[in-house]
N, CA, C and O atoms as a Tripos MOL2 file, in Angstrom:
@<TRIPOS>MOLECULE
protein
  228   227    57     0     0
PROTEIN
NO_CHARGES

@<TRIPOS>ATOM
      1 N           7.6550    2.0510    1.2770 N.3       1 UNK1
      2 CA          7.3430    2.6260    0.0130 C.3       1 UNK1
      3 C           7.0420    4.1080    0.2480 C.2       1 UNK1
      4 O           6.0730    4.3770    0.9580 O.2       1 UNK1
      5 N           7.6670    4.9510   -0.2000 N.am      2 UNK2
      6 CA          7.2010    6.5200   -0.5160 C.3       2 UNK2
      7 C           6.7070    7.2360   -1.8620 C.2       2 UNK2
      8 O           7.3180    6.7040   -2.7890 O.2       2 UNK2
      9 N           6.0830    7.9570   -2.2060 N.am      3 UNK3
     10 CA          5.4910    8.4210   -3.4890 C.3       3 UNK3
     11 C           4.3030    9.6470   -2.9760 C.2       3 UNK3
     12 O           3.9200    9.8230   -1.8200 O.2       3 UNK3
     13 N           3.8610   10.4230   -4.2320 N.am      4 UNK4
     14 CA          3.0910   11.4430   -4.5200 C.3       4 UNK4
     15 C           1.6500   10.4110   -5.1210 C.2       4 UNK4
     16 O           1.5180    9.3600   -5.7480 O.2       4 UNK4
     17 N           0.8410   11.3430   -4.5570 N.am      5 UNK5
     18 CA         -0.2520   10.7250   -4.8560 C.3       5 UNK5
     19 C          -0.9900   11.5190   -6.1150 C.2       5 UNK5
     20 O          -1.8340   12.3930   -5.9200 O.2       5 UNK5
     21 N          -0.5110   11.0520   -7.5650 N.am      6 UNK6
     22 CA         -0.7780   12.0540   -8.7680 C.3       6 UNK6
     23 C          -1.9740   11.1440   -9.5800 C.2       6 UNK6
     24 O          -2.6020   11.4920  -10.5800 O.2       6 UNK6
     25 N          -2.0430   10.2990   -9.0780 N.am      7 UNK7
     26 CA         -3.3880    9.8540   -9.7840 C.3       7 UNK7
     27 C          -4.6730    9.2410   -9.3060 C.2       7 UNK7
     28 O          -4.7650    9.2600   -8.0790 O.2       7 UNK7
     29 N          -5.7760    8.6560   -9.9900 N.am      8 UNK8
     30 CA         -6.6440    8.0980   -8.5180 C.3       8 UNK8
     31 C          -6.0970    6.8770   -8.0930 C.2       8 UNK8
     32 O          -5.0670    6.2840   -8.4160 O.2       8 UNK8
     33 N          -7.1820    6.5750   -7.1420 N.am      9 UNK9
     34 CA         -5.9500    5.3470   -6.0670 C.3       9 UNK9
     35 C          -7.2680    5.1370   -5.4200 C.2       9 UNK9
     36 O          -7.5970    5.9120   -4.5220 O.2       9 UNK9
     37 N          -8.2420    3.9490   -5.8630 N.am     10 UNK10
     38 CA         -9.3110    2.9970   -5.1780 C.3      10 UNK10
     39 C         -10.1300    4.4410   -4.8270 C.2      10 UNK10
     40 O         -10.1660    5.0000   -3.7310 O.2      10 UNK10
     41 N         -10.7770    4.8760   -6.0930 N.am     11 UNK11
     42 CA        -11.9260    5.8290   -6.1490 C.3      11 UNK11
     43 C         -11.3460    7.3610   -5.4700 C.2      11 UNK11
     44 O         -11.9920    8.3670   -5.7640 O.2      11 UNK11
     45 N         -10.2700    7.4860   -4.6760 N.am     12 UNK12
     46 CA         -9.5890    9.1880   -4.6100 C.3      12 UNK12
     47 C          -8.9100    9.4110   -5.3860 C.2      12 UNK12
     48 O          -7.9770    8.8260   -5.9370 O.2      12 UNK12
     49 N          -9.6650   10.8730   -5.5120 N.am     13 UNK13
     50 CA         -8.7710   11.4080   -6.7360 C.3      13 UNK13
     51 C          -7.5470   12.1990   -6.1190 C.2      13 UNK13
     52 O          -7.4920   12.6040   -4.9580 O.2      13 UNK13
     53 N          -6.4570   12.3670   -7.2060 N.am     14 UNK14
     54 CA         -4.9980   12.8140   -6.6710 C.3      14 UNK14
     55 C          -4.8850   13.8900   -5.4990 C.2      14 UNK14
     56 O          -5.6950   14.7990   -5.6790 O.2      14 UNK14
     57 N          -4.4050   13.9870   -4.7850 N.am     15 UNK15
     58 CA         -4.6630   14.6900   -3.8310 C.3      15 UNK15
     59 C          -3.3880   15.8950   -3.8030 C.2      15 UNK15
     60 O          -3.4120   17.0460   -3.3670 O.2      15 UNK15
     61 N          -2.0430   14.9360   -4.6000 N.am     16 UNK16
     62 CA         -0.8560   15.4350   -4.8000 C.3      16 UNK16
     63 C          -0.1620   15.5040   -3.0270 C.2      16 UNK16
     64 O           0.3800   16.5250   -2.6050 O.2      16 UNK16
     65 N          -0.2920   14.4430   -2.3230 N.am     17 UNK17
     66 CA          0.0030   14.9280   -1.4140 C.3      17 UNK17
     67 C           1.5570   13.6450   -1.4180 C.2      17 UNK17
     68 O           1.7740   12.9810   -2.4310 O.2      17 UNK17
     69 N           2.2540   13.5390   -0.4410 N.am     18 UNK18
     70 CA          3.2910   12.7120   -0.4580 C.3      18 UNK18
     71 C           2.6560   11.6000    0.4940 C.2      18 UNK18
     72 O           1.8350   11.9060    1.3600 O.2      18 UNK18
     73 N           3.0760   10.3220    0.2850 N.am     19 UNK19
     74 CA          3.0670    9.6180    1.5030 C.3      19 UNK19
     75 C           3.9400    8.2060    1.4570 C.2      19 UNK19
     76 O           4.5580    7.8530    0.4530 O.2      19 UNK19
     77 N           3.8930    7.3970    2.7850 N.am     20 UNK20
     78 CA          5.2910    6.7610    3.0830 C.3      20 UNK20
     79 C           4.5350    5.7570    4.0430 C.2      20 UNK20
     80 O           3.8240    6.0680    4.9980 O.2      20 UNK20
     81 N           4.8470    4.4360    3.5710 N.am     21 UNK21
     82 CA          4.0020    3.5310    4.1070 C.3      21 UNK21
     83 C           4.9860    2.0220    4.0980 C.2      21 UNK21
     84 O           5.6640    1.7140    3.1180 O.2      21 UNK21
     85 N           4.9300    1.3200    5.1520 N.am     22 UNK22
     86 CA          6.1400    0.3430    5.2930 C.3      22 UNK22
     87 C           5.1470   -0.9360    5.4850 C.2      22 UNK22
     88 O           3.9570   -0.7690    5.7530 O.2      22 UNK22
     89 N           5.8480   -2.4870    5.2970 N.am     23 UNK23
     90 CA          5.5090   -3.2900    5.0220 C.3      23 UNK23
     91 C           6.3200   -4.7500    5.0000 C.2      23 UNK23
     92 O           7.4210   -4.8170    5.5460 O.2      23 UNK23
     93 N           5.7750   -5.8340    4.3940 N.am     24 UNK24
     94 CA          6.8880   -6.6700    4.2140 C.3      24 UNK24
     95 C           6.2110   -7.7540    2.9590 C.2      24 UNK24
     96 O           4.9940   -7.8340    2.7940 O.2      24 UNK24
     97 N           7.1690   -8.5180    2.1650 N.am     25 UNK25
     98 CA          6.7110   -9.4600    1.2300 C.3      25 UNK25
     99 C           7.5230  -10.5040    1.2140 C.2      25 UNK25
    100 O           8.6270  -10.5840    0.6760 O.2      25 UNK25
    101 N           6.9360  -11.3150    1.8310 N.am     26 UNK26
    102 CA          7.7000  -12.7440    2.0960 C.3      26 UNK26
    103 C           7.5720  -14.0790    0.9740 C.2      26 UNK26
    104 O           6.3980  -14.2600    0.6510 O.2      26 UNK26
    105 N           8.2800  -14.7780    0.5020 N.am     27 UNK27
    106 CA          7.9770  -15.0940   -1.1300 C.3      27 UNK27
    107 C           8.8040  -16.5220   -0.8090 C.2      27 UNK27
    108 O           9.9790  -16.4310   -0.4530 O.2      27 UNK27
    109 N           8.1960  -17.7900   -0.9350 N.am     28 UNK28
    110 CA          8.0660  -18.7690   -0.9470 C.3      28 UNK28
    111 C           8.3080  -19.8310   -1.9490 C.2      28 UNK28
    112 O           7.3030  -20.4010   -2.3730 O.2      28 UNK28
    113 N           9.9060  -20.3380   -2.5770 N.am     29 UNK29
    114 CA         10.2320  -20.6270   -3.2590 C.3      29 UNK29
    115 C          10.1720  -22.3470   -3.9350 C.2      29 UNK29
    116 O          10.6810  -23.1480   -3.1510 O.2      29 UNK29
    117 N           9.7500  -22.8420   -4.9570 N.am     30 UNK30
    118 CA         10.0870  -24.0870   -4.9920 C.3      30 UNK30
    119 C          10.7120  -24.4180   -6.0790 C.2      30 UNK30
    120 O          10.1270  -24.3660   -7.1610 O.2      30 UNK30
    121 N          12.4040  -24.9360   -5.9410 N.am     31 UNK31
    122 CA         13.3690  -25.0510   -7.1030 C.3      31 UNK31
    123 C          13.6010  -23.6020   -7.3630 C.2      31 UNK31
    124 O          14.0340  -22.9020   -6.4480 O.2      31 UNK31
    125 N          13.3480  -23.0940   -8.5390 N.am     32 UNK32
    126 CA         14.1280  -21.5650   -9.1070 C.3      32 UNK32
    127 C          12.8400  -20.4570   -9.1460 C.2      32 UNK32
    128 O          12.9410  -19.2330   -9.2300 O.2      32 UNK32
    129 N          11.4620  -21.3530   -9.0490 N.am     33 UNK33
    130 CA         10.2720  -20.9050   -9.0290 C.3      33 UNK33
    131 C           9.3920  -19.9270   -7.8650 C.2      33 UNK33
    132 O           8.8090  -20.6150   -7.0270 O.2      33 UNK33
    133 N           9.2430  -18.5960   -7.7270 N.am     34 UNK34
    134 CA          7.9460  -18.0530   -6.8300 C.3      34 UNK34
    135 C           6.7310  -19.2300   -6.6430 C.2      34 UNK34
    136 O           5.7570  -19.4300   -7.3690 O.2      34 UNK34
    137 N           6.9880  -19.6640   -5.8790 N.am     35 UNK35
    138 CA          5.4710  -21.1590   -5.2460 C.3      35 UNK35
    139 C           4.1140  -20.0210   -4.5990 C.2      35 UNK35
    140 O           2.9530  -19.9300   -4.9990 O.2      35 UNK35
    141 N           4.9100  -19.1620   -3.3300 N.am     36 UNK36
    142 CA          3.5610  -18.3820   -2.9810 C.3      36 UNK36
    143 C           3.7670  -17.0330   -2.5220 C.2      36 UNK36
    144 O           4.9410  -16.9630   -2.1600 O.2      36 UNK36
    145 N           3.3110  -16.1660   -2.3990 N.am     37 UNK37
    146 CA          3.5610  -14.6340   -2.2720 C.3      37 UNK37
    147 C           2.7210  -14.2830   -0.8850 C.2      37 UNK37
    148 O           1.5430  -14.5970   -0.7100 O.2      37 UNK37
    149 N           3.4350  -13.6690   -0.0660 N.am     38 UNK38
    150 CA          2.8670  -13.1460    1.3180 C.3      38 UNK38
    151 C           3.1330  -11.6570    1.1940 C.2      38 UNK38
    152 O           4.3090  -11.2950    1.2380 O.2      38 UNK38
    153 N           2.0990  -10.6830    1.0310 N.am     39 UNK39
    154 CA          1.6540   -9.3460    1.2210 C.3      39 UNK39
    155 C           1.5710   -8.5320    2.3780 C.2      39 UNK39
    156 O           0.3740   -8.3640    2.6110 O.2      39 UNK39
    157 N           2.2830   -7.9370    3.2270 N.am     40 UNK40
    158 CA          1.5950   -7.3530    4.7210 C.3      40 UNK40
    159 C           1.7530   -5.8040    4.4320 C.2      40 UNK40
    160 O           2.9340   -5.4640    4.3560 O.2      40 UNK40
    161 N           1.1360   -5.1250    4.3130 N.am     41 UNK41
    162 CA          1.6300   -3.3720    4.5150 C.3      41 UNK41
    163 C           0.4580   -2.8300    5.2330 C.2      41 UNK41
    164 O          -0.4190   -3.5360    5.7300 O.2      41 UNK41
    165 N           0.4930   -1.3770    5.2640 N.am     42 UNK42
    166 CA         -0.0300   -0.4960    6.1830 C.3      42 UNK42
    167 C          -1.0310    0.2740    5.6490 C.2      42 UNK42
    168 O          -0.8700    1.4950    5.6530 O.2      42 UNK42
    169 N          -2.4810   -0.4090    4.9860 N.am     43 UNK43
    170 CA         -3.0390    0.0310    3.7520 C.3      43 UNK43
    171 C          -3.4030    1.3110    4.7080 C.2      43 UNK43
    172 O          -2.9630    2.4400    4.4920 O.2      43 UNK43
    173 N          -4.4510    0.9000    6.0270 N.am     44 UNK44
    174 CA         -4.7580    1.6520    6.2220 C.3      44 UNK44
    175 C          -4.2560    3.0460    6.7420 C.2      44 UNK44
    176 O          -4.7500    4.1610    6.5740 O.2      44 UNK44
    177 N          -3.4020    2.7500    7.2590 N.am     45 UNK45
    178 CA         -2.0280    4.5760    6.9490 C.3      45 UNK45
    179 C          -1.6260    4.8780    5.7450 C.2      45 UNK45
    180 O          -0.8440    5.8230    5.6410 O.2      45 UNK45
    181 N          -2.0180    4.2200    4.6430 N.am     46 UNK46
    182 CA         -1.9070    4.6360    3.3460 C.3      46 UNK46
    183 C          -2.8350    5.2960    2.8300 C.2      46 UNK46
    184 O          -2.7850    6.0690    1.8740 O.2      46 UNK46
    185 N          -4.0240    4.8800    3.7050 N.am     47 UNK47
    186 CA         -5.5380    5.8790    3.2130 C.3      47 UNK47
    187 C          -6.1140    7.1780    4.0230 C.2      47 UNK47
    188 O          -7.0320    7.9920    3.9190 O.2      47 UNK47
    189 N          -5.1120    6.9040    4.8200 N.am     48 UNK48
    190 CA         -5.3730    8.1760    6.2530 C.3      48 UNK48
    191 C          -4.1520    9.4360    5.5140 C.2      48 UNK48
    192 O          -4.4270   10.6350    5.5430 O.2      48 UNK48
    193 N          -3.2660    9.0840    5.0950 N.am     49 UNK49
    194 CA         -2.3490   10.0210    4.3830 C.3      49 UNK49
    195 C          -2.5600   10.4040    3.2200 C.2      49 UNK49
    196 O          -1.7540   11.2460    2.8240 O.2      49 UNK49
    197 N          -3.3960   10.0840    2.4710 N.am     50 UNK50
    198 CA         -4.1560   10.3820    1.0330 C.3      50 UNK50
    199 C          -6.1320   11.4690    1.4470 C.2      50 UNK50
    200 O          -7.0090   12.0450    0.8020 O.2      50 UNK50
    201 N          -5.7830   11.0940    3.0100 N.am     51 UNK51
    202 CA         -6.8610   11.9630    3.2780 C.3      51 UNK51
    203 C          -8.0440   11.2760    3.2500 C.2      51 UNK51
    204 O          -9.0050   11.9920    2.9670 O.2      51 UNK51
    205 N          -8.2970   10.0940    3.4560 N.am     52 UNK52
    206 CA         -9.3370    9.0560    3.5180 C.3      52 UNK52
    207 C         -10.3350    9.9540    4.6870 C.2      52 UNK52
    208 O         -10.2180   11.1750    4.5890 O.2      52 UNK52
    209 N         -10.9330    9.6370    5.3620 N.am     53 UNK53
    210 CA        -11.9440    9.6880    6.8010 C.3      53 UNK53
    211 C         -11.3860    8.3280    7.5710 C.2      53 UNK53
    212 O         -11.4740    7.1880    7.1160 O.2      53 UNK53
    213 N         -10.9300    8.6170    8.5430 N.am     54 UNK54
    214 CA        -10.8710    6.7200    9.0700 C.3      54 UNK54
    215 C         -11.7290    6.3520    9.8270 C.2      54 UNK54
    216 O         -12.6160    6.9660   10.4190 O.2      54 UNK54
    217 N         -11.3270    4.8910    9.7860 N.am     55 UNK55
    218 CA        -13.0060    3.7620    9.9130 C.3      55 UNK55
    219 C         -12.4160    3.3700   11.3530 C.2      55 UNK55
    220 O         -11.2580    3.4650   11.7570 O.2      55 UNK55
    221 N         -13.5370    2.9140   11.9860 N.am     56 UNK56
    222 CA        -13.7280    2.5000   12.9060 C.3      56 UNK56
    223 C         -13.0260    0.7630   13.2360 C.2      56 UNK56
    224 O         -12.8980   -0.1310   12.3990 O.2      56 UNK56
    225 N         -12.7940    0.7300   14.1850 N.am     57 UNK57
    226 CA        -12.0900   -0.1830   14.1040 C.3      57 UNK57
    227 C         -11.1740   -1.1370   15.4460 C.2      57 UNK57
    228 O         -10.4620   -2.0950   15.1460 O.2      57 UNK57
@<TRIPOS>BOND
     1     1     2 1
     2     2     3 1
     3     3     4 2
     4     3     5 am
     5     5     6 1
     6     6     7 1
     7     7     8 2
     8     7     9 am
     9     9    10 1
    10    10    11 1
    11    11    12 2
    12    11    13 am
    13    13    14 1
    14    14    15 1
    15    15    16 2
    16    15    17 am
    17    17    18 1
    18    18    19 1
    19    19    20 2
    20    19    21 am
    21    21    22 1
    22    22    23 1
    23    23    24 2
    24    23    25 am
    25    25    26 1
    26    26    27 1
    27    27    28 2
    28    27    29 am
    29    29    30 1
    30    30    31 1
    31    31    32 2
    32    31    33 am
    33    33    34 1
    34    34    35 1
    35    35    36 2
    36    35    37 am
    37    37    38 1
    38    38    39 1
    39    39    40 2
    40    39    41 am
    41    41    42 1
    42    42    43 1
    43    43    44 2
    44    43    45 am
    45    45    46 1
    46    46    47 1
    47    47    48 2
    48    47    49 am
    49    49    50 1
    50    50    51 1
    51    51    52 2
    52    51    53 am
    53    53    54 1
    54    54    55 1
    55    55    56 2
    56    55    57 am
    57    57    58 1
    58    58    59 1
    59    59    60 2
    60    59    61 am
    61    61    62 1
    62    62    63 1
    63    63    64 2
    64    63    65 am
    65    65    66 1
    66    66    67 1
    67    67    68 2
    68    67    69 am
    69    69    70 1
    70    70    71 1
    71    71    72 2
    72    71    73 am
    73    73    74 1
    74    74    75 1
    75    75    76 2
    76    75    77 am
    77    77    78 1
    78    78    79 1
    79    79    80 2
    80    79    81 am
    81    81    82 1
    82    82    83 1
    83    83    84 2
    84    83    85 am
    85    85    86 1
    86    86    87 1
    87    87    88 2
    88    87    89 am
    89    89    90 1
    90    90    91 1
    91    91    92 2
    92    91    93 am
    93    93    94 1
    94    94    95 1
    95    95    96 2
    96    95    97 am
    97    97    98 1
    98    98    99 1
    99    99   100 2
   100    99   101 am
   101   101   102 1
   102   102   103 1
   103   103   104 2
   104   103   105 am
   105   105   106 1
   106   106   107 1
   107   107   108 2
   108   107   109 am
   109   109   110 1
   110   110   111 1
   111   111   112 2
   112   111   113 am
   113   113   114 1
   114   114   115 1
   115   115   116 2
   116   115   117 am
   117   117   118 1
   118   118   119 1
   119   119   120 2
   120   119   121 am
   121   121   122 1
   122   122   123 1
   123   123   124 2
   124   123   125 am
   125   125   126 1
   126   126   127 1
   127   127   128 2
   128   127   129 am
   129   129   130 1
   130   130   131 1
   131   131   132 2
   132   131   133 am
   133   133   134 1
   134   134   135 1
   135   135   136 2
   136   135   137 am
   137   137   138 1
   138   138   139 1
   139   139   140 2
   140   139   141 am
   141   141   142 1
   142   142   143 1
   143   143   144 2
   144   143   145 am
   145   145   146 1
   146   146   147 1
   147   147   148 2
   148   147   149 am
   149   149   150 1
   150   150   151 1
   151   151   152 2
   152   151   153 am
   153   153   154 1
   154   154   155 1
   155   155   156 2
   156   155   157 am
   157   157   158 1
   158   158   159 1
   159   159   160 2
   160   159   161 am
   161   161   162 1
   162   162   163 1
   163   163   164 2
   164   163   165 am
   165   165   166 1
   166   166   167 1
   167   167   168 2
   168   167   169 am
   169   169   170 1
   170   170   171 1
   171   171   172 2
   172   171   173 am
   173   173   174 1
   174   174   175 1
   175   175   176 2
   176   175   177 am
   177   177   178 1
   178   178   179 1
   179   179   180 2
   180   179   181 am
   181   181   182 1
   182   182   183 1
   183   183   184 2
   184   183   185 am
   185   185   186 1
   186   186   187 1
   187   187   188 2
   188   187   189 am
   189   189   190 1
   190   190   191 1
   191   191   192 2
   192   191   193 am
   193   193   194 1
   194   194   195 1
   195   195   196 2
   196   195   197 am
   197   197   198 1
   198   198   199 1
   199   199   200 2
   200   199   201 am
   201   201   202 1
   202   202   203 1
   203   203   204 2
   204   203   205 am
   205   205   206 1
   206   206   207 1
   207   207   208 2
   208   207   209 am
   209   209   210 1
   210   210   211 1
   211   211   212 2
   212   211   213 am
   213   213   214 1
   214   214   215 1
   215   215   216 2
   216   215   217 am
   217   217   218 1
   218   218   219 1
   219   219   220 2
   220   219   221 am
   221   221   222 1
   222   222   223 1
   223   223   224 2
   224   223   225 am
   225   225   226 1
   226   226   227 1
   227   227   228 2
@<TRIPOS>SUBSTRUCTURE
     1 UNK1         2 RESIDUE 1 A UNK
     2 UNK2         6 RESIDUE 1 A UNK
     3 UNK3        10 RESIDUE 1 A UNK
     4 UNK4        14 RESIDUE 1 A UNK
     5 UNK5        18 RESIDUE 1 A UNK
     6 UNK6        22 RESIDUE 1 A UNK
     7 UNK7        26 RESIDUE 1 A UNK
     8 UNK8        30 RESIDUE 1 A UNK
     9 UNK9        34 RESIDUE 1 A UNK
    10 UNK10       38 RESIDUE 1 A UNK
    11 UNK11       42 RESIDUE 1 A UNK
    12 UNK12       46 RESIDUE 1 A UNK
    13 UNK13       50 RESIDUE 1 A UNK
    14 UNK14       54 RESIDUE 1 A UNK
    15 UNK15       58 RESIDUE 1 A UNK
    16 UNK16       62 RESIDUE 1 A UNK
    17 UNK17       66 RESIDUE 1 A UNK
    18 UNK18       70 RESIDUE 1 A UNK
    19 UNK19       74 RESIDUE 1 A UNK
    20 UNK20       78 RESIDUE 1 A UNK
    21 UNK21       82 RESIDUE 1 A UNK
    22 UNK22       86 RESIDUE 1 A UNK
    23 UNK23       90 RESIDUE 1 A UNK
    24 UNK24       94 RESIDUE 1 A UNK
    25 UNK25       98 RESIDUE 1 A UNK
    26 UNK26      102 RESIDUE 1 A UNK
    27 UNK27      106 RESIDUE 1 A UNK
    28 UNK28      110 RESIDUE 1 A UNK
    29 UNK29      114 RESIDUE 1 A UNK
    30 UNK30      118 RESIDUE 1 A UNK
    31 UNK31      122 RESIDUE 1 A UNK
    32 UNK32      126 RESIDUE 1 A UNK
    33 UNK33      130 RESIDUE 1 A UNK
    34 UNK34      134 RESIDUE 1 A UNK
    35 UNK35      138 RESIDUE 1 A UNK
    36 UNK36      142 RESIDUE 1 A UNK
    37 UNK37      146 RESIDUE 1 A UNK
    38 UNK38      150 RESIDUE 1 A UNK
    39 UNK39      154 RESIDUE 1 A UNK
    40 UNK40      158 RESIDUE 1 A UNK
    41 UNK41      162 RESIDUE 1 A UNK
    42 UNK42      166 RESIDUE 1 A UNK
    43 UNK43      170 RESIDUE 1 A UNK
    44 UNK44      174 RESIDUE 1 A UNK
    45 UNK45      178 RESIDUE 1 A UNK
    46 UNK46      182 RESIDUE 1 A UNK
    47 UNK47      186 RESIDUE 1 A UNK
    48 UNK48      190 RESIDUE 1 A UNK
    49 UNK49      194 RESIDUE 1 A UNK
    50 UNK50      198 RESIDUE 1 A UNK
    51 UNK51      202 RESIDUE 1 A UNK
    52 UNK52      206 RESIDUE 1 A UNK
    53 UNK53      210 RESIDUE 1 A UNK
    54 UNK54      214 RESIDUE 1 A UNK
    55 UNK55      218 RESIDUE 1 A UNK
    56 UNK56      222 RESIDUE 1 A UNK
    57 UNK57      226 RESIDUE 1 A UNK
């Protein structure tokens, strides 16, 4: 995913800066139906590029 950061985003405000963050969503079907949704991305290089402080870890 890539984008500008023009609005707030979990209490920071826009910073206008760009950022680019990769991931995956794995989706679990039963019949024609979404059954369960798997989420993985790179929050925290998403908050270090918006200019966060990073955490310990």
């Amino acid at each position: 995913m890539r984008g500008r950061h023009i609005g707030e985003y979990q209490g920071f405000p826009p910073s206008g800066r760009t950022f680019e963050v990769s991931g995956q969503i794995t989706f679990r079907f039963r019949g024609s139906k979404v059954a369960e949704t798997w989420l993985n991305w790179d929050y925290q290089g998403l908050l270090e590029q918006l200019g966060a402080p990073e955490t310990a870890g």
